[in-house]
TITOR-660788 format. One line per 5 residues: number of its first residue (from 0); their letters; for each residue x, y, z of N, C-alpha, C, O. Coordinates in nm, 3 decimals, padded with zeros to 5 digits. Atoms other than C-alpha are relative to their C-alpha. Layout:
<nodes>
NUM	A	X/Y/Z/X/Y/Z/X/Y/Z/X/Y/Z; ...
</nodes>
This chain:
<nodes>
0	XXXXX	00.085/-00.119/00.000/00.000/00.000/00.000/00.088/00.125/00.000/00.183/00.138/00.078; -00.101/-00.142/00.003/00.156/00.356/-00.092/-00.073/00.079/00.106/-00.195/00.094/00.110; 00.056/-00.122/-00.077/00.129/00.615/00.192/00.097/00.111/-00.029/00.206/00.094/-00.082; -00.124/-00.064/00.020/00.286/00.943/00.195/00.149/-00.015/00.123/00.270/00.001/00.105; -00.126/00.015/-00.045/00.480/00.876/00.485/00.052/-00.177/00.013/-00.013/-00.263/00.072
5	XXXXX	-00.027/00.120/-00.008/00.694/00.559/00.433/00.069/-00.028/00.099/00.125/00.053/00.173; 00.031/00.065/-00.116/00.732/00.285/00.662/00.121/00.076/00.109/00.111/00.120/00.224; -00.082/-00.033/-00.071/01.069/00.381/00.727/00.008/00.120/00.066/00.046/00.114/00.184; 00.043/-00.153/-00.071/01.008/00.757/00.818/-00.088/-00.002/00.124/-00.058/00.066/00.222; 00.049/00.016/-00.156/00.724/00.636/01.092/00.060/-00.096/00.071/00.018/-00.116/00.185
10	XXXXX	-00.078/00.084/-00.151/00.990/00.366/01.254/00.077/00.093/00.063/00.110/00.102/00.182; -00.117/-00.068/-00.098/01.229/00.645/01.250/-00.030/00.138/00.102/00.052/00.222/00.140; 00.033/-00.129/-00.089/01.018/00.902/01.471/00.068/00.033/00.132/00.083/00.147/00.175; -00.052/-00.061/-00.130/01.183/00.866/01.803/00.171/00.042/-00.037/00.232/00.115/00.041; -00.112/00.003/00.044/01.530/00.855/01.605/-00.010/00.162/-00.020/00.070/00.243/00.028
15	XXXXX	00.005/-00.198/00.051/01.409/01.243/01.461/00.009/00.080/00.092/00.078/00.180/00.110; 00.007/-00.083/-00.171/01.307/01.337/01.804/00.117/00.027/00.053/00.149/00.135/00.103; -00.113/00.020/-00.119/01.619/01.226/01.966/00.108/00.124/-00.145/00.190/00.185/-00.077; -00.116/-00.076/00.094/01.849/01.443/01.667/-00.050/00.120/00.021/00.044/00.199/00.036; 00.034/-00.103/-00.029/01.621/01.738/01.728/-00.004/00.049/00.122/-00.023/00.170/00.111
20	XXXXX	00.028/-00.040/-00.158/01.595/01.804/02.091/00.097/00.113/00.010/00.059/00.229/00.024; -00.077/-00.145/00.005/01.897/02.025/02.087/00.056/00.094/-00.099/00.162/00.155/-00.081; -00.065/-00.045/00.079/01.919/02.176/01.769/-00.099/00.155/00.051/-00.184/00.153/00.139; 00.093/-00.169/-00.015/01.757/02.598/01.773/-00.065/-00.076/-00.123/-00.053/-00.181/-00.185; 00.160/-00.014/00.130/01.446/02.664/01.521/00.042/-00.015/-00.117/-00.012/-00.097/-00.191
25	XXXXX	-00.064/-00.027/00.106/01.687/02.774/01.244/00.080/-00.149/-00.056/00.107/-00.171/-00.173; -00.062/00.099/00.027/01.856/02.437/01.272/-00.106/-00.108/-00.055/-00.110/-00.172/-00.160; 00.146/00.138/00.063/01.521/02.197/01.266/-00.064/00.037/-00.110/-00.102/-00.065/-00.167; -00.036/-00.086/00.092/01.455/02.442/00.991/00.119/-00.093/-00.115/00.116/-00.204/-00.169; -00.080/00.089/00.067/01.716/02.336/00.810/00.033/-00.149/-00.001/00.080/-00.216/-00.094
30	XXXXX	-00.027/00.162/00.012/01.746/01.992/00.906/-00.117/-00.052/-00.105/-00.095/-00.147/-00.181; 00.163/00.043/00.058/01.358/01.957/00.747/00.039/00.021/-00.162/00.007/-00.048/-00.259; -00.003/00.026/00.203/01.478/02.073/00.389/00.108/-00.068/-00.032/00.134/-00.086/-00.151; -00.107/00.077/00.090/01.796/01.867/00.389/-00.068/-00.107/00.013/-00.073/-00.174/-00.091; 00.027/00.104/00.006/01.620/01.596/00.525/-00.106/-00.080/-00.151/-00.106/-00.190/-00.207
35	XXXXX	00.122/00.021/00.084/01.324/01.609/00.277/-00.013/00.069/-00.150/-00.097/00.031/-00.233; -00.031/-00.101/00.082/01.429/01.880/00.023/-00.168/00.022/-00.070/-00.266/00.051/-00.001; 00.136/-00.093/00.055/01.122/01.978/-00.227/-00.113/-00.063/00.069/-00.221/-00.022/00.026; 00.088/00.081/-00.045/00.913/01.737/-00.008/-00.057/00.080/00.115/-00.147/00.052/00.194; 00.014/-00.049/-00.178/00.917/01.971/00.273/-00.062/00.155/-00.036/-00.025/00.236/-00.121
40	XXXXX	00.114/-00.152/-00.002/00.653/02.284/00.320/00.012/00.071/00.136/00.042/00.026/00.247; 00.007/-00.115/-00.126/00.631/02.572/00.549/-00.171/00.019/00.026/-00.241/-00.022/-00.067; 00.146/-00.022/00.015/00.253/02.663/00.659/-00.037/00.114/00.125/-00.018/00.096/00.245; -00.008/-00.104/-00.099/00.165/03.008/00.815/-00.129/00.072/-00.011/-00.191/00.069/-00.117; 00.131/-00.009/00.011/-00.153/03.175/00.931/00.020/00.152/-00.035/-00.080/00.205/-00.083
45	XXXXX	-00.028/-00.175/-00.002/-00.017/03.565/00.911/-00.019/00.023/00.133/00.033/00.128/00.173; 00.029/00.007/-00.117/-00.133/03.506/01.253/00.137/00.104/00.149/00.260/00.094/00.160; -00.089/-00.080/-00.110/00.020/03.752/01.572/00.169/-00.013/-00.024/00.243/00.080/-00.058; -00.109/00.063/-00.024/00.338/03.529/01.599/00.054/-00.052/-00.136/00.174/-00.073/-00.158; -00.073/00.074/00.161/00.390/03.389/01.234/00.118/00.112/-00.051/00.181/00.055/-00.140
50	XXXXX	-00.098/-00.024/00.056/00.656/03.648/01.146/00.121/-00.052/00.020/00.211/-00.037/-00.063; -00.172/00.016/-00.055/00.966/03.498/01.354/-00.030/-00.158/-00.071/00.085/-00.196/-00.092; -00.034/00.112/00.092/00.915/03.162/01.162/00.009/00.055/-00.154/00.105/00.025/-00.225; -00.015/-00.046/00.136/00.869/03.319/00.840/00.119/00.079/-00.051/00.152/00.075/-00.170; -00.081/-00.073/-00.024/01.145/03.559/00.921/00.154/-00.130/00.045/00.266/-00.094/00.006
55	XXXXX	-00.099/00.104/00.017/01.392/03.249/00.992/00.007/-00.095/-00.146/00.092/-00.182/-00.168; 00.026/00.062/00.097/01.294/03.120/00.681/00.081/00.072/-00.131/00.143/00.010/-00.218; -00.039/-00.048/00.075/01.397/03.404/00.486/00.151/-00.018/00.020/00.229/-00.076/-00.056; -00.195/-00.031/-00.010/01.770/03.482/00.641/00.045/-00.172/-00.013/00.145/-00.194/-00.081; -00.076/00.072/00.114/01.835/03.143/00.563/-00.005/-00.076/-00.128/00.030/-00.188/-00.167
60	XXXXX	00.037/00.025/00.177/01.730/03.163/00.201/-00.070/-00.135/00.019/-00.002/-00.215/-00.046; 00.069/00.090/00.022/01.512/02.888/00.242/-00.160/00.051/-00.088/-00.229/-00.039/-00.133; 00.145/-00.033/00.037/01.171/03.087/00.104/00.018/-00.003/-00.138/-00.083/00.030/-00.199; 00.038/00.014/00.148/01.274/03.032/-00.270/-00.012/-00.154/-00.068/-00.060/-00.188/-00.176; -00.048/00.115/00.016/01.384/02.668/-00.229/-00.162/-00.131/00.057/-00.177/-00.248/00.020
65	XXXXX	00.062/00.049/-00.064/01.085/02.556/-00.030/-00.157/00.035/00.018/-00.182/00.146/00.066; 00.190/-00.087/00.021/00.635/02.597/-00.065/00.039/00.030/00.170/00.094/-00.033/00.259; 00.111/-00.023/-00.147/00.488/02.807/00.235/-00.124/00.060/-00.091/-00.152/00.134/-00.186; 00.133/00.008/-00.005/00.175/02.765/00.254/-00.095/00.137/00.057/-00.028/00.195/00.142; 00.041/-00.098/-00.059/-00.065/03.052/00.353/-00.180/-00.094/00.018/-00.249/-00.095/-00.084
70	XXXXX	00.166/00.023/00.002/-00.444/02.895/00.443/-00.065/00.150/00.056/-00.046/00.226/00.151; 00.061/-00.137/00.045/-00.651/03.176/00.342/-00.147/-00.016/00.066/-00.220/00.060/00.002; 00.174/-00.013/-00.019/-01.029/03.124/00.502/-00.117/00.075/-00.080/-00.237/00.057/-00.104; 00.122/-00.087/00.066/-01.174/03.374/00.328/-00.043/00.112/00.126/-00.085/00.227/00.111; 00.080/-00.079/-00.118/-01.275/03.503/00.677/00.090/00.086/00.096/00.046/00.147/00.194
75	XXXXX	-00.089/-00.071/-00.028/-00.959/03.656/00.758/00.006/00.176/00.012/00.008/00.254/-00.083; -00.033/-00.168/-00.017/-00.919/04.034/00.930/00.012/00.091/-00.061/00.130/00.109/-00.031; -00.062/-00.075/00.117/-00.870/04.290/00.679/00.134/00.047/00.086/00.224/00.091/00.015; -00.131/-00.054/-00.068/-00.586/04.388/00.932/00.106/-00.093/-00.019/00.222/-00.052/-00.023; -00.071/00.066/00.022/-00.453/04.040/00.874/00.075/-00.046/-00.144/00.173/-00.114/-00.173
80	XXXXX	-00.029/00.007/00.160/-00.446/04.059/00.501/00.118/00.090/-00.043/00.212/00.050/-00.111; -00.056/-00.089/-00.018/-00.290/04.388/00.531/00.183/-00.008/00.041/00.281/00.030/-00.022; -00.124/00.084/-00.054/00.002/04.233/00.753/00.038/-00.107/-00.080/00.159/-00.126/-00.069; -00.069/00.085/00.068/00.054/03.961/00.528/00.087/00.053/-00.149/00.196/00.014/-00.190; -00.031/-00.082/00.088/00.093/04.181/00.241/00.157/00.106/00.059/00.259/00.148/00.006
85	XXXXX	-00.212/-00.084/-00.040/00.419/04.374/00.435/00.082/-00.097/00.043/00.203/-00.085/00.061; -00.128/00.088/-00.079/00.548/04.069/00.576/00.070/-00.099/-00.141/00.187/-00.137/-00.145; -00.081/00.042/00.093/00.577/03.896/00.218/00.076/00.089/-00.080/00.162/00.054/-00.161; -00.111/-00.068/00.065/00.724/04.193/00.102/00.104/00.050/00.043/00.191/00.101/-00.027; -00.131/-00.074/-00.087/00.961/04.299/00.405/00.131/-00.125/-00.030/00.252/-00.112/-00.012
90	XXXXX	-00.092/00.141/-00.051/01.098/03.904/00.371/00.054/-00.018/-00.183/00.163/-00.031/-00.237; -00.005/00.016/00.146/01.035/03.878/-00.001/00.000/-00.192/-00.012/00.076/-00.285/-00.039; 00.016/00.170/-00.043/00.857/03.547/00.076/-00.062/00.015/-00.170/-00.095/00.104/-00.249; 00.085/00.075/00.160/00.718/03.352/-00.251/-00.145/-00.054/00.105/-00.088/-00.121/00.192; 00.126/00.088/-00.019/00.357/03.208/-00.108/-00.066/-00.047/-00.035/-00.090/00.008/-00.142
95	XXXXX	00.106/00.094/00.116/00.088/02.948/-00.237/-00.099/00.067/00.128/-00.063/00.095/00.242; 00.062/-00.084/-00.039/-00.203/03.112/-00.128/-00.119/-00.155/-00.004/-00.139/-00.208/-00.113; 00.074/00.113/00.020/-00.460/02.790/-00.029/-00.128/00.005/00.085/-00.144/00.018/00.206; 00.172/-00.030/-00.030/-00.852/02.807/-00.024/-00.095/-00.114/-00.033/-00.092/-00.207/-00.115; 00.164/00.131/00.004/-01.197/02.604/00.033/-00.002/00.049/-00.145/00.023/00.158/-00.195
100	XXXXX	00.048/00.060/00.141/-01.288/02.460/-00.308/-00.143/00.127/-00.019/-00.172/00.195/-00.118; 00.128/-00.090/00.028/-01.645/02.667/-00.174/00.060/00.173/00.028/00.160/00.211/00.088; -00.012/-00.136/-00.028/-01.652/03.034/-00.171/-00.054/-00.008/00.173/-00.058/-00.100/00.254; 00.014/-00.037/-00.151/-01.754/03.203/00.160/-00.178/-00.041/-00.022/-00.244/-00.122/00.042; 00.090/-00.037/00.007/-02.065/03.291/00.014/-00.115/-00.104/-00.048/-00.233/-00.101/-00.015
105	XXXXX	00.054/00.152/-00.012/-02.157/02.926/-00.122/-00.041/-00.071/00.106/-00.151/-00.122/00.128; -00.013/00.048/-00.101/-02.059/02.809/00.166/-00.118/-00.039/00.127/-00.164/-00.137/00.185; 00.098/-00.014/-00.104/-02.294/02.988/00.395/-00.152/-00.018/-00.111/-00.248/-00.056/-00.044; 00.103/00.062/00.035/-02.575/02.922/00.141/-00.030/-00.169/00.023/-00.138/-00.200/00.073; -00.003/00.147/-00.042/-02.540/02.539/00.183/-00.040/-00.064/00.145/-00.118/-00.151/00.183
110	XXXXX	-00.004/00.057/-00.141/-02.461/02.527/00.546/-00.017/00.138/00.097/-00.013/00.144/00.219; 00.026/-00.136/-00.139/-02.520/02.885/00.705/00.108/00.039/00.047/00.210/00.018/-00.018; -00.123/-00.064/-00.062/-02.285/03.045/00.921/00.049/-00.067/00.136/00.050/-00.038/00.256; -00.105/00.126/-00.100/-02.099/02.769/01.094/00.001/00.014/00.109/-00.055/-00.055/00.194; -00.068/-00.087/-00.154/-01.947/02.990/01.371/-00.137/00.002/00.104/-00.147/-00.064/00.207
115	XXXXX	00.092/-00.030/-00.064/-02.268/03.106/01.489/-00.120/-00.064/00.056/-00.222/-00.001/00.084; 00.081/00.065/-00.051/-02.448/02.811/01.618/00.050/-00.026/00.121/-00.043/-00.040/00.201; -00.072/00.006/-00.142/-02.214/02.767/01.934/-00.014/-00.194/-00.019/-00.033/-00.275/00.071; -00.015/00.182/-00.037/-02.196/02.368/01.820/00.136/00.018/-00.053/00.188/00.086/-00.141; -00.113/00.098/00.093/-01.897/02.172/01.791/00.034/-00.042/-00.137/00.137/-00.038/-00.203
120	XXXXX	00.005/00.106/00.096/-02.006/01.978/01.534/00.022/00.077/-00.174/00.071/00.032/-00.278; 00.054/-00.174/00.090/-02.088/02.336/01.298/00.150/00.022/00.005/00.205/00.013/-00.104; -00.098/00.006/-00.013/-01.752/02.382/01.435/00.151/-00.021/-00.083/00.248/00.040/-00.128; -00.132/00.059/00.085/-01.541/02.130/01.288/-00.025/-00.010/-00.151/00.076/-00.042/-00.212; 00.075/00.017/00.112/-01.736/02.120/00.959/00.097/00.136/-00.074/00.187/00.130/-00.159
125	XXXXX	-00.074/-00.069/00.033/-01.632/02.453/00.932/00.195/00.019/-00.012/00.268/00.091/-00.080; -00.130/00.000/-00.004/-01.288/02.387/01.006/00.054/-00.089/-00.136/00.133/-00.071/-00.229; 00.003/00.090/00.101/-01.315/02.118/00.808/00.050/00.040/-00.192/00.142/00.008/-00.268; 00.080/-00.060/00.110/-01.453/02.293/00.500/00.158/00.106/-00.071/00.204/00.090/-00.184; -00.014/-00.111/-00.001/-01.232/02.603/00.528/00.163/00.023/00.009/00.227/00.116/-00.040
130	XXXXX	-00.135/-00.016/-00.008/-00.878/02.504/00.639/00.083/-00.132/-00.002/00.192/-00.138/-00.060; -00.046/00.147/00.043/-00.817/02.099/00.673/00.030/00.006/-00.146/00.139/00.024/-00.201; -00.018/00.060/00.115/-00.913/02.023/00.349/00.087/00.087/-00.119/00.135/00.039/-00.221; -00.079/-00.071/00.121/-00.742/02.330/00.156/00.166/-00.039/00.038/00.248/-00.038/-00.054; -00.115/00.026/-00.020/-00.424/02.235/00.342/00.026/-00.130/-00.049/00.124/-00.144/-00.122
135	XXXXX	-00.032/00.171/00.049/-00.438/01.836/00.271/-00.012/00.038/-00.155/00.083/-00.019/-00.210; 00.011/-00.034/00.166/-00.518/01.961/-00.122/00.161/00.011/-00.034/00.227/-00.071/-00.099; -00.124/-00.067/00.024/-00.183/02.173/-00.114/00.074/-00.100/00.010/00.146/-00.115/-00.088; -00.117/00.082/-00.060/00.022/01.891/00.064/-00.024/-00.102/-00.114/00.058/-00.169/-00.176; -00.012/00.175/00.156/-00.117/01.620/-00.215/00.053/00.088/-00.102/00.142/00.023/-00.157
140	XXXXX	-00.029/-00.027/00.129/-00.042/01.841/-00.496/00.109/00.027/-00.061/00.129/00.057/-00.179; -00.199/-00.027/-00.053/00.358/01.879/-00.389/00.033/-00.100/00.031/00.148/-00.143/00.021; -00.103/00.161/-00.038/00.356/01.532/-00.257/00.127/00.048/00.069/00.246/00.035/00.038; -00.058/-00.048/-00.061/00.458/01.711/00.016/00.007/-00.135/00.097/-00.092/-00.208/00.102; 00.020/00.103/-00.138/00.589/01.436/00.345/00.027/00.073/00.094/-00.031/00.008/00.181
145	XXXXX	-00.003/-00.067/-00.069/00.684/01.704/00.587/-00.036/00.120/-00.011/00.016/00.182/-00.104; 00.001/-00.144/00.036/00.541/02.046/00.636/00.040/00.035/00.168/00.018/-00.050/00.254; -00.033/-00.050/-00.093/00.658/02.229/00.922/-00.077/00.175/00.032/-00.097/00.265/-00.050; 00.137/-00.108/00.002/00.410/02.508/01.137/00.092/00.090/00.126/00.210/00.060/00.144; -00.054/-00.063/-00.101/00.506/02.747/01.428/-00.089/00.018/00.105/-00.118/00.125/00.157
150	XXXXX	00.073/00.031/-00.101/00.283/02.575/01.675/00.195/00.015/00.149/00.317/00.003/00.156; -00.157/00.052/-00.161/00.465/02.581/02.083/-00.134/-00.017/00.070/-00.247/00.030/00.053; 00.054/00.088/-00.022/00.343/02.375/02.277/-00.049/00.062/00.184/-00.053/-00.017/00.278; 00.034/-00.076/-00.115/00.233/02.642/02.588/-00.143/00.041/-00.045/-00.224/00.087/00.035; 00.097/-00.073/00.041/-00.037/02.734/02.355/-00.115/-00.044/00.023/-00.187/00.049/00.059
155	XXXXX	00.053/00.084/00.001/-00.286/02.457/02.371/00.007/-00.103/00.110/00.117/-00.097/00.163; -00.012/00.144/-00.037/-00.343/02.120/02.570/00.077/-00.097/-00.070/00.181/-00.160/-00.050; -00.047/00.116/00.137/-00.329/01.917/02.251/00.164/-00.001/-00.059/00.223/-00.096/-00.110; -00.164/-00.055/00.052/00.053/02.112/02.166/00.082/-00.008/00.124/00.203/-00.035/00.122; -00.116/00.079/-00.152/00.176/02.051/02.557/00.049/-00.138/-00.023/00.162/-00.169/00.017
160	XXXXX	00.022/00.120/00.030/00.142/01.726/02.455/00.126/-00.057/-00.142/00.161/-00.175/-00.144; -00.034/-00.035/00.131/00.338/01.769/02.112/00.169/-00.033/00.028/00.244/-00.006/00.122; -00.196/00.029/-00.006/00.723/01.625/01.996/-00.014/00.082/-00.082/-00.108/00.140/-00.136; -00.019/-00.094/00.141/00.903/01.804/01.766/-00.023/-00.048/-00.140/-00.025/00.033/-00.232; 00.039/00.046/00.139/00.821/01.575/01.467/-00.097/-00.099/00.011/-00.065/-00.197/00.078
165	XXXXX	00.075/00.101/-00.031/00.526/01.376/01.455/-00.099/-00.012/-00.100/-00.106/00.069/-00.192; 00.073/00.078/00.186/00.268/01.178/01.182/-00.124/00.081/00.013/-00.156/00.073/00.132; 00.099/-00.089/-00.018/-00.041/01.422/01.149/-00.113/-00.023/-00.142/-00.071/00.053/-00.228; 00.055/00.099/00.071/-00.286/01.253/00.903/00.101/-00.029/-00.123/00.145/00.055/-00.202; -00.131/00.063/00.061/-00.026/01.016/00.722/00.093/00.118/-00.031/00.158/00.097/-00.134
170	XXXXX	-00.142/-00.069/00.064/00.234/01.319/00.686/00.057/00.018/00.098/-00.015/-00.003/00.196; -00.073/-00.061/-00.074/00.509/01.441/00.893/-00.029/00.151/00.039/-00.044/00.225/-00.058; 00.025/-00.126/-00.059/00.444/01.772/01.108/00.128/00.051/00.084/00.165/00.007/00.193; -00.140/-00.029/-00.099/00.764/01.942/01.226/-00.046/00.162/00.082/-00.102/00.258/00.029; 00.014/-00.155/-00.097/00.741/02.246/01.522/00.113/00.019/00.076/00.146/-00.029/00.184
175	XXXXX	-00.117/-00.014/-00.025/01.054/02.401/01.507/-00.003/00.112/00.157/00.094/00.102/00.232; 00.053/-00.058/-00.091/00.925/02.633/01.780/-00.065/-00.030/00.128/-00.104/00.053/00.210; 00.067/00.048/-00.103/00.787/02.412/02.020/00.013/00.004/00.151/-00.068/-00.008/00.242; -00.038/-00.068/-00.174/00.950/02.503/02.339/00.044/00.150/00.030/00.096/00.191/00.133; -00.011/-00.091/-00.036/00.967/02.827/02.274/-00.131/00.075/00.103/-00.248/00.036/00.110
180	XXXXX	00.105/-00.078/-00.101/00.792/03.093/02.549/-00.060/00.153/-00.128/-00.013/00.199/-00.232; 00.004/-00.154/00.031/00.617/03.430/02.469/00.111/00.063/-00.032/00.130/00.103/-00.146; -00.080/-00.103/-00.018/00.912/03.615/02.568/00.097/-00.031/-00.108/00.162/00.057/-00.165; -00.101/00.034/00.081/01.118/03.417/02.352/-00.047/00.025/-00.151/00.047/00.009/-00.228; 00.052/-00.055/00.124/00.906/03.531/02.017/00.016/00.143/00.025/00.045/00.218/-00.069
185	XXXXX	00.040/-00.179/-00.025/00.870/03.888/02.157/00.151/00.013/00.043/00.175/00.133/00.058; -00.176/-00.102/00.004/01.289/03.939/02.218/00.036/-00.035/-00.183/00.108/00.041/-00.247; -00.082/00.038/00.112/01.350/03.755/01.866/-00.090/00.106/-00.134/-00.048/00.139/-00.245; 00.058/-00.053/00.089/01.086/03.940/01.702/00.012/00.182/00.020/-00.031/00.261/-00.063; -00.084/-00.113/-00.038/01.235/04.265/01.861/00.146/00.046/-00.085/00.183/00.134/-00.164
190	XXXXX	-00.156/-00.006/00.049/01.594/04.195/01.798/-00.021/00.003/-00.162/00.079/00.033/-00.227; -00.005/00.023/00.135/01.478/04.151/01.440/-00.091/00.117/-00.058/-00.144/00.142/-00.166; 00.094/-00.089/00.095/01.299/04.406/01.389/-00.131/-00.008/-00.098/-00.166/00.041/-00.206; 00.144/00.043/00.116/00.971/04.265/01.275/-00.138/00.082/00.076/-00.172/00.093/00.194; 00.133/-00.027/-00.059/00.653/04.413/01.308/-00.110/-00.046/00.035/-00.156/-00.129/-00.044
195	XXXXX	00.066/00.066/-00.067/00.395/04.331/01.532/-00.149/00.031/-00.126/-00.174/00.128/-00.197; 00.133/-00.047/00.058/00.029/04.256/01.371/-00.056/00.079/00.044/-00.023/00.079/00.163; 00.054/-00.086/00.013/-00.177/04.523/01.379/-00.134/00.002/00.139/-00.183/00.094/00.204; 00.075/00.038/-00.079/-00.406/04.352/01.595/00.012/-00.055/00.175/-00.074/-00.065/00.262; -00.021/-00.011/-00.088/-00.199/04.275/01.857/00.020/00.112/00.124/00.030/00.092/00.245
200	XXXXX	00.012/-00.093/-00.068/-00.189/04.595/01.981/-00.104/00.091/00.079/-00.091/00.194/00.147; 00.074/-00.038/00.009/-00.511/04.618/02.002/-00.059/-00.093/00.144/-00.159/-00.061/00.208; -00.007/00.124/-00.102/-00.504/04.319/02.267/-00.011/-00.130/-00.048/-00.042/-00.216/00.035; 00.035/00.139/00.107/-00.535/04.024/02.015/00.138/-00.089/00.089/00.246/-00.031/00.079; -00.077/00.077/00.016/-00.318/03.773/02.141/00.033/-00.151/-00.090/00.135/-00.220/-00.098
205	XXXXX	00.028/00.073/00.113/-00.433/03.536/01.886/-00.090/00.014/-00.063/-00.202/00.025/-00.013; 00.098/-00.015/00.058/-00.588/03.569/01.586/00.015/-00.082/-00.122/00.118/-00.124/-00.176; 00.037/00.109/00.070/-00.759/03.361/01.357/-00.127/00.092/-00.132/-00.108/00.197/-00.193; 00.118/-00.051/00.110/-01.088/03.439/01.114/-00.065/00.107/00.124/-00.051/00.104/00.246; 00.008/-00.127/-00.091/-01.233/03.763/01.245/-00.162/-00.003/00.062/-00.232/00.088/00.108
210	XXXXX	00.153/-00.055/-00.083/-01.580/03.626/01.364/00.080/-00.144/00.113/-00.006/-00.166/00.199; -00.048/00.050/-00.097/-01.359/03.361/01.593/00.101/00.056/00.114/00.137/-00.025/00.200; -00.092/00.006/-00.044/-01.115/03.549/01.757/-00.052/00.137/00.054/-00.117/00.219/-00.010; 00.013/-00.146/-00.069/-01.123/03.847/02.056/00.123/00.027/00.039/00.219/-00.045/00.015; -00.123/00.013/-00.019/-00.872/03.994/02.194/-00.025/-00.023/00.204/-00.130/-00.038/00.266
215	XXXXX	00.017/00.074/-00.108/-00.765/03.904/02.559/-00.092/00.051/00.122/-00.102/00.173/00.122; 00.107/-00.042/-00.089/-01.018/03.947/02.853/00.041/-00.029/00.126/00.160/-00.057/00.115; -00.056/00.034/-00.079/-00.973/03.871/03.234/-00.008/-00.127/00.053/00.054/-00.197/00.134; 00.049/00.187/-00.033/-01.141/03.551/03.235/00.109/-00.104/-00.118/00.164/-00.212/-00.097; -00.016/00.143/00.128/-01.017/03.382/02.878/00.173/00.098/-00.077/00.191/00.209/-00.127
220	XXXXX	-00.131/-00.101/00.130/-00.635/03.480/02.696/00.078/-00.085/-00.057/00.112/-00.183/00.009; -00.056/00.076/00.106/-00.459/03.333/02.418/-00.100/-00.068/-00.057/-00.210/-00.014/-00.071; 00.053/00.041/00.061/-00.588/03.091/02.255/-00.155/-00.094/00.027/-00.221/-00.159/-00.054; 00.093/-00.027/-00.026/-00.864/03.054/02.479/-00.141/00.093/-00.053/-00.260/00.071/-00.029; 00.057/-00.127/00.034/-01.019/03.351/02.336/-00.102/-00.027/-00.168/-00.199/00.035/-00.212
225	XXXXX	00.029/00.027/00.100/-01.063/03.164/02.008/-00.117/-00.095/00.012/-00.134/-00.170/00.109; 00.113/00.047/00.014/-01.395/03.032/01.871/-00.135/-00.026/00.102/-00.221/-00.109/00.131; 00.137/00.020/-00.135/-01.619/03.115/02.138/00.042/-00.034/00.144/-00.013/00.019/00.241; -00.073/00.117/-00.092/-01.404/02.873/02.385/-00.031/-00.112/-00.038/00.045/-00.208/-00.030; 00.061/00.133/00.062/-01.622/02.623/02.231/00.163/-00.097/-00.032/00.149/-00.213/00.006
230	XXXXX	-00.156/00.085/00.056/-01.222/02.457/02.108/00.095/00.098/00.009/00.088/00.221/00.002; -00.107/-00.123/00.028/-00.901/02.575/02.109/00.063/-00.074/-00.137/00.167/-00.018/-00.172; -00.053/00.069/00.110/-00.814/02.351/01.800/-00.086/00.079/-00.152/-00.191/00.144/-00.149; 00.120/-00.034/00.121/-00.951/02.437/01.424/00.042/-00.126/-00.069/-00.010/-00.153/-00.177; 00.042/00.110/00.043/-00.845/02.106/01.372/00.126/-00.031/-00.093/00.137/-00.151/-00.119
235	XXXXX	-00.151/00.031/00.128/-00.474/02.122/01.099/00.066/-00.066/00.121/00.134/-00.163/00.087; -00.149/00.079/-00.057/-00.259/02.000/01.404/-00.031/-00.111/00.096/00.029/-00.151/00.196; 00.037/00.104/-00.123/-00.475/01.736/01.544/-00.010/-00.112/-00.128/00.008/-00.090/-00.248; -00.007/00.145/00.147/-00.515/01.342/01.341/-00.201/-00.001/00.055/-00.272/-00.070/-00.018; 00.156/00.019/-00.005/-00.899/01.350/01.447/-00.076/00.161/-00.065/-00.198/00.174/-00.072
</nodes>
């Protein structure tokens, strides 16, 4: 049976683990395109924090050699569009720009407005719909086996939980970032001179599609804040 990741790539997961543990971001980074070369993808939301991966990507010339991915919702901030638009031109990123098969506007004729039922189920459909399946499209159409995201693993339950390389429906998922803190995005994204989204200033500490995401409150912050609370997942970095 052909899968994309072969056999030998899921015996050798604790072998990847154990070579990554002490390399920096820039290194697992690089280890991911020697290991995998055109096989290997980047995938970024424009999201608060996505410049210091995208921004390691560039200084070491990896953004001409290698797809990043952008999943586009459709339902995205105009503040976040805005920011993506200076950050591929401050870096002079190349991006594949990857969208639901449905429009927005299909979409909600078919099935309504997802978000706004406060179900789960509406939930993942939408997630489903909107950002799974445009990402699994992209990854078949590159016969991509590793893409690598700038999940850390403080953010979530499901990402505490999280190695640095692991099988995420049959592909490889690398998070070169995974033990990094706050502080450690906010000195590197300092020292580098990158600019903050637009939205973070506003109190956003994460942001996502602009009818899921607030900014932080005294009860709910980070990624709490997202989709109601109803989840903190939209579902790309989980296998269910």
């Amino acid at each position: 049976m052909i899968e994309k990741i072969h056999k030998d790539i899921q015996t050798n997961l604790n072998k990847y683990n154990q070579e990554l543990v002490d390399l920096n971001p820039q290194e697992i980074l690089t280890w991911g395109y020697q290991k995998f070369d055109n096989q290997f993808a980047i995938t970024t939301s424009f999201g608060i924090q996505s410049s210091v991966i995208l921004d390691m990507v560039s200084k070491l010339s990896l953004q001409k050699k290698i797809k990043i991915f952008w999943i586009d919702t459709g339902y995205l901030p105009p503040e976040t569009y805005h920011y993506a638009e200076k950050l591929i031109d401050n870096l002079s990123l190349e991006v594949e720009v990857l969208q639901s098969e449905l429009s927005p506007a299909r979409m909600e004729a078919k099935y309504g407005k997802l978000w706004e039922t406060n179900k789960k189920s509406d939930l993942d459909k939408y997630h489903e719909l909107r950002k799974i399946k445009p990402l699994e499209n992209g990854l078949e159409k590159y016969d991509i086996i590793c893409w690598a995201s700038g999940v850390r693993s403080s953010q979530t339950e499901n990402r505490n939980k999280m190695k640095f390389i692991d099988v995420i429906r049959q592909r490889l998922s690398l998070r070169p970032l995974l033990n990094w803190t706050n502080k450690d995005v906010f000195y590197y994204m300092e020292e580098n001179n990158l600019p903050a989204h637009p939205l973070f200033i506003k109190g956003y500490s994460s942001v996502g599609d602009w009818h899921s995401s607030s900014p932080d409150g005294i009860e709910k912050k980070g990624r709490d804040t997202r989709f109601g609370g109803i989840k903190q997942e939209c579902g790309i970095h989980t296998n269910n």
